[in-house]
C-alpha positions, 0 to 999 in steps of 0.5 A, spaced: 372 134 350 366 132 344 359 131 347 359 125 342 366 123 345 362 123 353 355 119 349 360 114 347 366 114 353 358 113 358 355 108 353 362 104 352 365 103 360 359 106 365 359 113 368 363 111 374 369 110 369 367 116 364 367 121 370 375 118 372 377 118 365 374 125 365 378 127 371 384 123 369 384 127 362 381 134 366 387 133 371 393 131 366 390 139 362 390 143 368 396 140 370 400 141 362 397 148 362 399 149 369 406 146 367 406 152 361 404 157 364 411 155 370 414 154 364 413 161 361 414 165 367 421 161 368 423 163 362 421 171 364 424 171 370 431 168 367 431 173 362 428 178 366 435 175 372 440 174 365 439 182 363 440 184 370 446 180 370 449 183 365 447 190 367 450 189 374 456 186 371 456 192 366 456 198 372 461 193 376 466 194 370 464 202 370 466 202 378 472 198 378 475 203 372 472 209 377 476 205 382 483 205 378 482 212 376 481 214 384 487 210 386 490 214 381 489 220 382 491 218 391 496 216 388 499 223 384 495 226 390 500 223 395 506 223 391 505 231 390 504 232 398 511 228 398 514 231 393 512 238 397 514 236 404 521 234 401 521 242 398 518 245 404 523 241 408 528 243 404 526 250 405 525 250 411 533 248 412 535 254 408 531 258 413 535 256 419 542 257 415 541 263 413 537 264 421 545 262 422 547 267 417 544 272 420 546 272 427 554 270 423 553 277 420 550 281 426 555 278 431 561 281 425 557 288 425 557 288 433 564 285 433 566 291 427 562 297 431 566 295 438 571 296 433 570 302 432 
């Protein structure tokens, strides 16, 4: 504020009413430079929020795509232990047929050397 502008406010209404407007004016100032600076640091912090979104949604998307490629790997996993259950199950009932094979041709070889 001028000096001659706070001469002129006193001369023209009285101090009392100077020193009012003065604190009206000095409060609506702080209250604008107050309101800008609010103003500012909301703006920071929603571009500071915006960018941590983006690179939230970012390492999100990179996660569900680790996650579709662990449930692939479970999933071929768990279809080559099936798949080895079923081989060694199948091998395992070969075993016992020839087990009944064996004790056939052990029984025939002590049939024939009772024989003989």
């Amino acid at each position: 504020m001028d000096m001659n502008v706070i001469v002129t406010a006193i001369g023209s209404i009285g101090f009392p009413s100077a020193i009012a407007v003065y604190l009206l004016w000095k409060r609506d100032k702080d209250n604008r430079e107050f309101m800008d600076t609010l103003d500012k640091k909301d703006k920071e912090n929603r571009e500071f929020t915006n960018d941590r979104i983006n690179e939230m949604k970012v390492e999100l998307k990179e996660v569900k795509e680790e996650n579709k490629e662990d449930k692939k790997m479970f999933k071929d996993a768990v279809d080559t232990f099936q798949k080895s259950v079923i081989e060694f199950k199948t091998i395992g009932n070969d075993i016992s047929y020839i087990k009944t094979e064996m004790k056939d041709i052990k029984t025939d070889i002590e049939s024939i050397k009772s024989k003989v």
